[in-house]
N, C-alpha and C positions, 0 to 999 in steps of 0.2 A: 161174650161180645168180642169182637175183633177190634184191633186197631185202626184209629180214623171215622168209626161207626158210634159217634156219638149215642148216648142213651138216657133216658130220662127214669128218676129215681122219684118213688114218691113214699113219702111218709105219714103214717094215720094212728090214731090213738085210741083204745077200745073207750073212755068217758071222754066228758069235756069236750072243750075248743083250745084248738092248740093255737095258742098267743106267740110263738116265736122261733123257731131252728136256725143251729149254727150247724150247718154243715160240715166235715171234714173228711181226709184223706189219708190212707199211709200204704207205704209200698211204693212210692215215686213211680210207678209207671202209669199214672195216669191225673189225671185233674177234672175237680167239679166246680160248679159255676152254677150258684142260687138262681129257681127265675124269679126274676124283680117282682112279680104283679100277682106270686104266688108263693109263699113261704115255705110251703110242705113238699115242696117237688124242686129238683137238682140235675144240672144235666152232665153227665160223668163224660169225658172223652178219654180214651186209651192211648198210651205214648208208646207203651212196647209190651209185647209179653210178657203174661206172669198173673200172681194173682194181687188184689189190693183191695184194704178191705175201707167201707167207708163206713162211715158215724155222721149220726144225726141228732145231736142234744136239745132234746122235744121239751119245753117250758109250755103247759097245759094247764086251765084253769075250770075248774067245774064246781058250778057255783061259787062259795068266797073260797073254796081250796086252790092250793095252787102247785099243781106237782112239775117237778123236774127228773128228766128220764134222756137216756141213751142208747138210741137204738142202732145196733152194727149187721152189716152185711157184708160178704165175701165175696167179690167179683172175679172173674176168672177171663183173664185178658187171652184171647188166643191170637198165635201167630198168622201177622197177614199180609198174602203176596200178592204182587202186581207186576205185569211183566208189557209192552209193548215191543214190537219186531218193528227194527230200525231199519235205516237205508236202502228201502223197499224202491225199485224201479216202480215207474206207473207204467210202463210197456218196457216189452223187450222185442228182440227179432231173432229172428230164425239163427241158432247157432250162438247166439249171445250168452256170454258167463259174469255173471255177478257175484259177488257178495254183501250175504244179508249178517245183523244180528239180531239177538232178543235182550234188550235191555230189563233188567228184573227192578222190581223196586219194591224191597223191603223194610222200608221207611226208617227207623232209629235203630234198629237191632243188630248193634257191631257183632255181635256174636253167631248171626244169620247167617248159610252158606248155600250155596246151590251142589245140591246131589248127582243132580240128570236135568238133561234137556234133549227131549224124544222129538225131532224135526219129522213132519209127516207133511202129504200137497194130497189137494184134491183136484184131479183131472188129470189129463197126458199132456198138456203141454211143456210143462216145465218138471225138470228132473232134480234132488235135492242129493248130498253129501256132505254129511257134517264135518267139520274140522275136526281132527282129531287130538289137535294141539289144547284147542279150544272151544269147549265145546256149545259156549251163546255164540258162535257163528257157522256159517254153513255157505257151501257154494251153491249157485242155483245156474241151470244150463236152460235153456230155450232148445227145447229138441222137436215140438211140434207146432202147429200154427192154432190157435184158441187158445185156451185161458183157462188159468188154474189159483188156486189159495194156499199159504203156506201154513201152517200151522206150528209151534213150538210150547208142547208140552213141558213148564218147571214143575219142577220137584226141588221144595226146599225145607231147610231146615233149622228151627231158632228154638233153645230152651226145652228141647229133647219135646218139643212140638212141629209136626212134619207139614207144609200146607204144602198144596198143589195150584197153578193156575195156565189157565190153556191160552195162549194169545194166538190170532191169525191177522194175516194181510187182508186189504183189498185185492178185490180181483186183479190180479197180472193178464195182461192181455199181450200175445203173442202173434205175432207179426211175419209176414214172408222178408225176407230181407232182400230179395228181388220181385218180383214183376211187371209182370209183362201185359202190357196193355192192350185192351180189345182195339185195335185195328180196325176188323171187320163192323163191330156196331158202335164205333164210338161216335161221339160228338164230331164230326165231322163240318166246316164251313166253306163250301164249295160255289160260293157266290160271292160279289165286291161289287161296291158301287149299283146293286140293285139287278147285276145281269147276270149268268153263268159263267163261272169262270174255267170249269172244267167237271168233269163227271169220272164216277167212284166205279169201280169194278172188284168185286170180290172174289178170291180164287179159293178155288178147294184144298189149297195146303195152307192158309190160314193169312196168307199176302193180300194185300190192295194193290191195285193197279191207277194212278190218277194219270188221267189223260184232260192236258189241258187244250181248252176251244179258245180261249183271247193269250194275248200276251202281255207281258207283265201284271201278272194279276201273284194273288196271294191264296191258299188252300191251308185252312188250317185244322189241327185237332188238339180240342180242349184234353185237359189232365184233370181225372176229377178230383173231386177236392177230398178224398180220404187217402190222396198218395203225397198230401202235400208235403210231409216228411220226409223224403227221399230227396235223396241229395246229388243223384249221379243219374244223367240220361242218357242210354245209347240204342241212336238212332241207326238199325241197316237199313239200307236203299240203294235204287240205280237209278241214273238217269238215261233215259233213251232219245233220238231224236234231236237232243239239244243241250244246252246249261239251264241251269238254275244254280239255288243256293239251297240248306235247309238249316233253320236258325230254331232255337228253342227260347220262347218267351217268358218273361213273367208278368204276373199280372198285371204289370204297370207299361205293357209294350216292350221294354227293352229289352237286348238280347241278355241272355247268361254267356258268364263268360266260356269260352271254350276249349275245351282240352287239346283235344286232336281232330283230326278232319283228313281222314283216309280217304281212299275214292269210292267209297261207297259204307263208309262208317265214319257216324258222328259223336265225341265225346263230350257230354254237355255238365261242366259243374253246376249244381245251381247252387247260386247263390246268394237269391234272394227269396222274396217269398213267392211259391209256385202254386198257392192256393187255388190262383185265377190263370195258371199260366199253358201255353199252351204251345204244340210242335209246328212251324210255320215252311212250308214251301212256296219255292218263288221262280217264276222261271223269266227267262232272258229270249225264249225260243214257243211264237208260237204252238206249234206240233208237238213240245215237250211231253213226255209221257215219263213217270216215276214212276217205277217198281218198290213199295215198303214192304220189307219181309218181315219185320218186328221192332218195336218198341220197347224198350226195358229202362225200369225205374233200378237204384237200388240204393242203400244207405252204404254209408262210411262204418268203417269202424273205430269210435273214441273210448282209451281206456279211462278209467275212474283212478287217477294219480291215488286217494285218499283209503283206496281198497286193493293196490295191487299186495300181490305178495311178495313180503322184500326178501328173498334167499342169504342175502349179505349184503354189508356194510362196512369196508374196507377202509377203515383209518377216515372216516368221513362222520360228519354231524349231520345228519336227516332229521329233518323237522317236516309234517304234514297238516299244513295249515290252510284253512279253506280251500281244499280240493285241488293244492298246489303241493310242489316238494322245494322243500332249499335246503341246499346242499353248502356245505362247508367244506373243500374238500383240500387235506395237505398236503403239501407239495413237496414234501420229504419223501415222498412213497407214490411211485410213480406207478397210476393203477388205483388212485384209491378213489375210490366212487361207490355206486350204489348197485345188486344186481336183485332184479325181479323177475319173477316168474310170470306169465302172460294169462295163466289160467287155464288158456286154448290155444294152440298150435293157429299162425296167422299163416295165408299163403301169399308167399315173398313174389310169387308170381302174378298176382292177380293187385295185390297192396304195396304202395311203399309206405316208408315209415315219414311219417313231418312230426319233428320235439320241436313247439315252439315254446321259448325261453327266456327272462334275461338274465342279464351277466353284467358287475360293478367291470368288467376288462373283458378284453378279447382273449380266451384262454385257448390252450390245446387240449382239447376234447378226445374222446376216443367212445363210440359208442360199436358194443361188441353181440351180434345177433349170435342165437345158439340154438340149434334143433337138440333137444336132450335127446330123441329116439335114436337121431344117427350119429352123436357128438359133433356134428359138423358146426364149425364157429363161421364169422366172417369180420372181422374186425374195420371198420370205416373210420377213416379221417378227419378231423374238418376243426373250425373252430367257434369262439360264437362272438363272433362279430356282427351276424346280421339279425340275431332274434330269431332266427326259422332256420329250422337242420331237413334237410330232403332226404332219404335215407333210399336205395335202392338196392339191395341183395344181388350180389354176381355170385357168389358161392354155394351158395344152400337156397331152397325152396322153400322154406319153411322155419318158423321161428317160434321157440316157446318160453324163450328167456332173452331175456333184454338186459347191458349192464352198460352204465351211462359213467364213464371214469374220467378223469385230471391227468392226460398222458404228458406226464414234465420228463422223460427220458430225452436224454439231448439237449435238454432244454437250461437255460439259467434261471429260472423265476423260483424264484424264494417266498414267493408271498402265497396265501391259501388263496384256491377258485370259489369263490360267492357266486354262486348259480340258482336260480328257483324257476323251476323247469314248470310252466303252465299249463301243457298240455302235450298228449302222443295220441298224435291221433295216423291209423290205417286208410292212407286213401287209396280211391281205385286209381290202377295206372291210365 
């Protein structure tokens, strides 16, 4: 029997009718428990590996005799594992890096160790690298769009008995991390108030052409609702003819708020829910005619504070406590703070960085981006006075180490930075 796998014992006497058993045990890895409504049967449960043997002291009566008798058996407890794979994403997107682990659980046996843990996926979309520090975790990449399983083979060991158990994920479903929406056949509303407000032309490089017939009217195109996730919308277009505006909604009418608004490119954060939401043109100019060349959805990039990998910790207290970091950091050693690795190279051109934060004081902060491929650093200033740091790279392209430090150089402050930093998230510029 295994441990946890209760088992039921029964005992029988070749004459007689047995009138009474006391059950017992020895070898403390396990315990029995009479059933009430049935004297000759016991149900054994296993506490740890090993073997235990149990006794059944059988008092039997056949006709006026009355015999007493002790009957033993050897049970042999085998070692038993159990393993779940923790901090499993329910999606990922295109290029996205995680880390998973495999939590083993080999119930009371201090003496149990793990040997191997053989990390294997089934499908292409997501690619696996075990830690080599450690080897219950593993990095997992998003390199294709569909969906894959993980799988973490233990191999363990208790009482010079070896068990094996296989744990897997749910399906990982993998994600484009942009696109681009059909123009040409989408949901389209080209009517207001009951009349025509302008008519669709489709070109053969993949553009809409809207030409509007009334003025002040509104032309809209729904977002279906499996992009609701996307958190970045950029609109290209022209206007010919005239003015308009082009606003992006959410479900609720109002606009998102908005990033930039070139002359012919719109940056739309969203930031509410875009389940029901949708890209709206307006014009000012009867004759107005808008040229859409493409529409592109795409997500942000948010690190997991409670998975990055920390490279060092420079005279500083790091605690990671509900998917936050707090920082104790002294101000005898100017520099001391925390430095992480990114996992994946971000690009500085296309992202900045926003640490939102807070802070017991407004301290001097110093956050230091690093490309390890070309050593290029960039070290930015600021303080945190305001709860939200904007982070913008002038020096390097690209970033694969992040170090968030207590710059007291110059400084008088004598007291440690209390900081617990909420979140790093990549937004698009």
């Amino acid at each position: 029997m295994t441990v946890d796998q209760p088992k039921e014992l029964v005992v029988s006497v070749d004459k007689g009718m047995i009138e009474d058993v006391e059950w017992s045990i020895s070898g403390g890895s396990a315990v029995i428990e009479p059933i009430s409504n049935n004297k000759t049967k016991a149900v054994i449960t296993a506490i740890k590996a090993g073997t235990v043997t149990v006794f059944a002291r059988v008092t039997a009566k056949d006709g006026d005799q009355t015999a007493v008798t002790t009957a033993k058996t050897e049970v042999n407890v085998k070692f038993a594992l159990k393993a779940e794979i923790t901090e499993v994403p329910e999606k990922m997107y295109y290029d996205d890096v995680d880390i998973i682990s495999v939590l083993p659980d080999m119930g009371n046996e201090k003496n149990a160790y793990i040997e191997n843990v053989e990390w294997t996926v089934e499908g292409d979309a997501i690619s696996i690298v075990p830690d080599e520090a450690d080897k219950t975790k593993a990095v997992i990449s998003a390199k294709a769009i569909g969906s894959s399983k993980i799988f973490a083979k233990i191999t363990a060991t208790c009482a010079e008995q070896t068990a094996v158990y296989m744990a897997e994920t749910e399906t990982i479903d993998v994600k484009p991390s942009t696109v681009t929406l059909d123009i040409v056949n989408g949901a389209w509303t080209l009517t207001q108030w009951g009349t025509e407000s302008a008519t669709k032309t489709n070109n053969s490089d993949g553009s809409v052409e809207i030409q509007y017939t009334k003025q002040y009217r509104e032309v809209t195109l729904k977002i279906p609702v499996e992009y609701s996730d996307y958190k970045n919308a950029d609109i290209y277009y022209t206007f010919e003819n005239g003015g308009g505006t082009c606003n992006f909604l959410d479900g609720f009418g109002g606009n998102m708020s908005e990033v930039s608004n070139n002359a012919d490119h719109h940056i739309y954060k969203i930031t509410s829910d875009a389940r029901f939401g949708s890209v709206k043109f307006f014009n000012y100019d009867e004759k107005l005619k808008v040229k859409i060349n493409s529409i592109k959805l795409s997500v942000d990039k948010k690190l997991s504070l409670s998975k990055l990998n920390e490279i060092s910790s420079e005279r500083s207290e790091t605690k990671y406590v509900d998917g936050k970091v707090k920082l104790k950091l002294d101000p005898q050693f100017s520099g001391s703070g925390v430095r992480w690795s990114l996992l994946s190279p971000v690009d500085l051109n296309e992202y900045k960085i926003v640490i939102y934060y807070t802070a017991s004081d407004s301290y001097p902060v110093l956050c230091e981006l690093k490309d390890s491929e070309t050593g290029g650093t960039d070290p930015i200033y600021g303080d945190t006075s305001s709860g939200k740091w904007e982070i913008t790279s002038n020096k390097i392209s690209s970033a694969d180490e992040l170090f968030f430090k207590y710059n007291t150089y110059g400084s008088d402050r004598t007291d440690a930075a209390e900081i617990t930093i909420n979140s790093i998230e990549f937004v698009k510029k």
